[in-house]
Backbone as CSV, one residue per row, in Angstrom:
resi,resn,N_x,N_y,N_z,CA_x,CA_y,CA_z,C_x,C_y,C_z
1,UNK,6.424,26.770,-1.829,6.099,26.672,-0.429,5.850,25.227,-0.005
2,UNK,5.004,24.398,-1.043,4.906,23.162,-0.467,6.223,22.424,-0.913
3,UNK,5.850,21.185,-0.551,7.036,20.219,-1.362,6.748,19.781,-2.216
4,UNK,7.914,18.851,-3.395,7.706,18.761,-4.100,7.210,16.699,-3.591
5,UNK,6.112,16.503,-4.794,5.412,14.940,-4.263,5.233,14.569,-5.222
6,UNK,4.881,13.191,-5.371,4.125,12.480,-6.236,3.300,12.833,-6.462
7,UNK,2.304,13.601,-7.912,1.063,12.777,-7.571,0.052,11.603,-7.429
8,UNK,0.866,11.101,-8.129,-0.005,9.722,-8.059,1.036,8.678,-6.640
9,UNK,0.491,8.020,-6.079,0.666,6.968,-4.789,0.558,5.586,-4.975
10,UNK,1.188,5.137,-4.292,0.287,3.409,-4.627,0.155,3.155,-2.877
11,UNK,-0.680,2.217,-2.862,-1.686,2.086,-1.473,-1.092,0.871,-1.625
12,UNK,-1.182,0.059,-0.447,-1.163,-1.239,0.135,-2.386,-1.943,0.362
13,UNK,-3.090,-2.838,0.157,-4.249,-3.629,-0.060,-4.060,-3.167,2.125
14,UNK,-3.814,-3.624,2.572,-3.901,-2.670,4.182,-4.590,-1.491,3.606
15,UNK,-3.495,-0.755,3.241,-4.145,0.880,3.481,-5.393,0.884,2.716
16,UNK,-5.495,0.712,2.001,-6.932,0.774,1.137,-7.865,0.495,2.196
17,UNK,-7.665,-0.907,3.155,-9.120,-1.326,3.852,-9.172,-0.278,4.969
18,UNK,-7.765,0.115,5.675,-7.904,0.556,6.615,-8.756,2.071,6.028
19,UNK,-8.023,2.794,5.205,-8.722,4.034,4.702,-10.478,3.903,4.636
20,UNK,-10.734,2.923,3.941,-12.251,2.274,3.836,-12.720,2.316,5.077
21,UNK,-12.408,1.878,6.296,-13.265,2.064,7.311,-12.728,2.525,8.119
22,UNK,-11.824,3.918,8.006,-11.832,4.844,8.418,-12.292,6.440,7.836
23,UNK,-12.621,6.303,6.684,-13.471,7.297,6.076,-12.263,8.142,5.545
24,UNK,-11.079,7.950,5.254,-9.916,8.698,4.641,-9.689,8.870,2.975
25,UNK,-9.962,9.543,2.207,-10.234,9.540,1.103,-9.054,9.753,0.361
26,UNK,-9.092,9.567,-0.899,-7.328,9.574,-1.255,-7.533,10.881,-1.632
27,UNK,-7.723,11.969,-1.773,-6.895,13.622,-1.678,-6.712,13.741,-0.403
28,UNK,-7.471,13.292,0.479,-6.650,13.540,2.318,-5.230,13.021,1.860
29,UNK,-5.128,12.011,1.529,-3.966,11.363,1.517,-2.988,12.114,0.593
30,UNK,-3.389,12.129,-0.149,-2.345,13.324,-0.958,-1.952,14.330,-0.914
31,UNK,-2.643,15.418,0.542,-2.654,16.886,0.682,-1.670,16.410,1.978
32,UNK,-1.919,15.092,2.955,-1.203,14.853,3.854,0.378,14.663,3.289
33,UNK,0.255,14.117,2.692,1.826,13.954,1.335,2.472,15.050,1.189
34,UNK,1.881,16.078,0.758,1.944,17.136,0.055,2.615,18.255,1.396
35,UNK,1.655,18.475,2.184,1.563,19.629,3.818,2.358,18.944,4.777
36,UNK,2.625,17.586,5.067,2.303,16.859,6.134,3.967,17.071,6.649
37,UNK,4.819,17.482,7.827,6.064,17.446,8.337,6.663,15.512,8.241
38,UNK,7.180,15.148,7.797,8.655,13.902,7.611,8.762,13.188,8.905
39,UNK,8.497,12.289,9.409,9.197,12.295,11.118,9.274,10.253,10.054
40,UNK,10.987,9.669,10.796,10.646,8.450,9.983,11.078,7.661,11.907
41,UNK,10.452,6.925,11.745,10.592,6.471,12.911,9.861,4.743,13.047
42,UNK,10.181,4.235,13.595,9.307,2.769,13.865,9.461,2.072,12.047
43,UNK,11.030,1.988,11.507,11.119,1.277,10.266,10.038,2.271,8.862
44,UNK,9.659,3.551,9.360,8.343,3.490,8.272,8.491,5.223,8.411
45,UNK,7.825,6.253,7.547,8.029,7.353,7.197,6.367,7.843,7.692
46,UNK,6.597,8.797,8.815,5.086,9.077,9.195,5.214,10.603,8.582
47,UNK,3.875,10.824,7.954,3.220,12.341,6.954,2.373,13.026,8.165
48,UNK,2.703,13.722,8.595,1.784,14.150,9.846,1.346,15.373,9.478
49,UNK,0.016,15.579,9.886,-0.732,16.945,9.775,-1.118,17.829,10.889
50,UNK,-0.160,18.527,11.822,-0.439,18.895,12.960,-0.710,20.747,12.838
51,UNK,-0.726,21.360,14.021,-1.069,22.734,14.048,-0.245,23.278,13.661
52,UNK,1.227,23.009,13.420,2.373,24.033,12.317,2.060,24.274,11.181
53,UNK,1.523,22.942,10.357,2.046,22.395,9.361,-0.013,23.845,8.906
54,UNK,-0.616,23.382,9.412,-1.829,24.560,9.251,-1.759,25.883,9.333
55,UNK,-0.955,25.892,10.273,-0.641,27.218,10.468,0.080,27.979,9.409
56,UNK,1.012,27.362,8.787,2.282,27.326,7.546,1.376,27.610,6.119
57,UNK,0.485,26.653,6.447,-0.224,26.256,4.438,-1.645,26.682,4.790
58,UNK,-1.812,27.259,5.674,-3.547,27.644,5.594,-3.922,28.467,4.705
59,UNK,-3.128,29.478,4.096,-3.671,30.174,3.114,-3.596,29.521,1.618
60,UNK,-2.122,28.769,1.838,-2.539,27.953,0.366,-3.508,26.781,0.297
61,UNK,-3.489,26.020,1.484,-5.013,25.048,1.294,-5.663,25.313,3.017
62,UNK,-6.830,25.815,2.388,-7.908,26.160,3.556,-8.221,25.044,4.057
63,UNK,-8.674,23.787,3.437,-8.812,22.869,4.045,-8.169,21.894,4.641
64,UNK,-6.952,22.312,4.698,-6.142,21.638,6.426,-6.530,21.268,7.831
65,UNK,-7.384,22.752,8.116,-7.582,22.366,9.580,-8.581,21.478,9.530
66,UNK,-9.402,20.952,8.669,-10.015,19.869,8.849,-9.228,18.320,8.925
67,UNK,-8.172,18.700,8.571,-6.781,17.120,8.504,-6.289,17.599,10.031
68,UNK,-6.285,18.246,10.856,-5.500,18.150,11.613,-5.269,16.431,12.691
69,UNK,-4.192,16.324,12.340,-4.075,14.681,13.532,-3.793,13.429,12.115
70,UNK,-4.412,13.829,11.621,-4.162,12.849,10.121,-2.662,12.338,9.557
71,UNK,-2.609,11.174,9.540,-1.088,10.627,9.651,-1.055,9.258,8.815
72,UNK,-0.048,9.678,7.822,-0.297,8.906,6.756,1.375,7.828,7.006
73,UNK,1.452,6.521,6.818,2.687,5.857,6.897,2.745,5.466,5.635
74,UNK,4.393,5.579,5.604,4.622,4.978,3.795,5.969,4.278,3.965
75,UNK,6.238,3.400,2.913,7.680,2.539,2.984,8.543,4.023,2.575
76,UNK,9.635,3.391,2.577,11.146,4.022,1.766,10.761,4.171,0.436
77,UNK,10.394,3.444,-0.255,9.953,3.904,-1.819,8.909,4.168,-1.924
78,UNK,8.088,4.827,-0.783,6.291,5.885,-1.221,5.281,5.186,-1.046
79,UNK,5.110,3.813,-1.066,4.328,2.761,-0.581,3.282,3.166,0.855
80,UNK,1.885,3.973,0.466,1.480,4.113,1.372,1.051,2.599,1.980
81,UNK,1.447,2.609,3.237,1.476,1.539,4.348,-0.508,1.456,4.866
82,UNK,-0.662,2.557,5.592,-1.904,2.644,7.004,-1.909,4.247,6.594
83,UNK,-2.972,4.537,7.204,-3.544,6.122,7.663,-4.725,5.773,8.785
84,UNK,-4.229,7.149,9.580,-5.420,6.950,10.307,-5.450,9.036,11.263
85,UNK,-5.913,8.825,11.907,-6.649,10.253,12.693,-6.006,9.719,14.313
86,UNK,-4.861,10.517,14.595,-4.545,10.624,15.641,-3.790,12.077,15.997
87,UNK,-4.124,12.496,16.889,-3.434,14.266,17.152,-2.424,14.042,18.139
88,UNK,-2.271,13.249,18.736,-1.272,13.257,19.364,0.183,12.481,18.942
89,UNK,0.826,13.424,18.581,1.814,13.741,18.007,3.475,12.560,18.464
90,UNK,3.210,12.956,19.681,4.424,12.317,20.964,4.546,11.066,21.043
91,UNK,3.646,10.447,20.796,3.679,8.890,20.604,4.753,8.472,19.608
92,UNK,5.305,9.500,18.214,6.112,8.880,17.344,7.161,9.681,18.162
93,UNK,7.980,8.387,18.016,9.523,8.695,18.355,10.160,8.366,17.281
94,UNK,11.373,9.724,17.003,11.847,9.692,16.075,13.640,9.142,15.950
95,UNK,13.889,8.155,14.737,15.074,7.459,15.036,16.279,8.279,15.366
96,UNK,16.099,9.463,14.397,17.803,10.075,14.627,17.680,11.569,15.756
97,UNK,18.470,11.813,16.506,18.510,12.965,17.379,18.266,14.319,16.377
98,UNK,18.760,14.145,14.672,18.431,15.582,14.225,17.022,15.500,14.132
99,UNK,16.197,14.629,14.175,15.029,14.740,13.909,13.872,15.126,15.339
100,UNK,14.182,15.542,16.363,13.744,15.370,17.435,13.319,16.450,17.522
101,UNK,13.460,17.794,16.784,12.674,19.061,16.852,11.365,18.828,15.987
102,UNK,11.287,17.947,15.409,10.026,17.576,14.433,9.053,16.974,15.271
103,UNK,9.318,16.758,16.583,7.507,16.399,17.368,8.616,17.031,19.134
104,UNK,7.771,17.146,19.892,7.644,17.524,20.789,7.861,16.250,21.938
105,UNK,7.828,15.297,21.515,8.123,14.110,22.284,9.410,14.373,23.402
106,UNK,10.292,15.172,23.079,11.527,14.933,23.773,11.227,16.292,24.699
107,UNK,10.894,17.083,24.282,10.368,17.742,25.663,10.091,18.243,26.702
């Protein structure tokens, strides 16, 4: 049901600080990896944790709806970039037209 991921990540001296004072702990980051819908957009691969993606895996991890909005960026080779807590979804625009059913932006 889920996908298949890394488990182990490597962080960016960024993501580390930003995670640090944003209170994001690395299993958020890894369940966001793990649950989170693909959208690659703005050069960078956004892990998003929205109300599908809860709705989908709530019985296999209960603690989702506490990630909801949680959005993890990573390079092309897994390089987590930034994370941070945003729910609104529409702000990422996504590069290719097949990808445009993956957020609601287009609309």
């Amino acid at each position: 049901m889920s996908k298949d991921f890394k488990e182990e990540f490597t962080l960016t001296h960024h993501a580390k600080t930003r995670m640090d004072g944003r209170g994001i702990a690395s299993h958020t980051i890894q369940m966001v990896l793990e649950f989170g819908r693909e959208i690659r957009a703005k050069g960078a691969i956004f892990h998003v944790i929205g109300k599908w993606e809860i709705q989908q895996f709530q019985k296999l991890e209960p603690r989702l709806k506490d990630l909801e909005g949680v959005q993890v960026l990573t390079t092309e080779d897994g390089r987590v970039i930034t994370a941070y807590r945003n729910r609104n979804l529409r702000q990422i625009k996504p590069i290719h037209r097949s990808q445009r059913h993956l957020n609601w932006s287009c609309l």
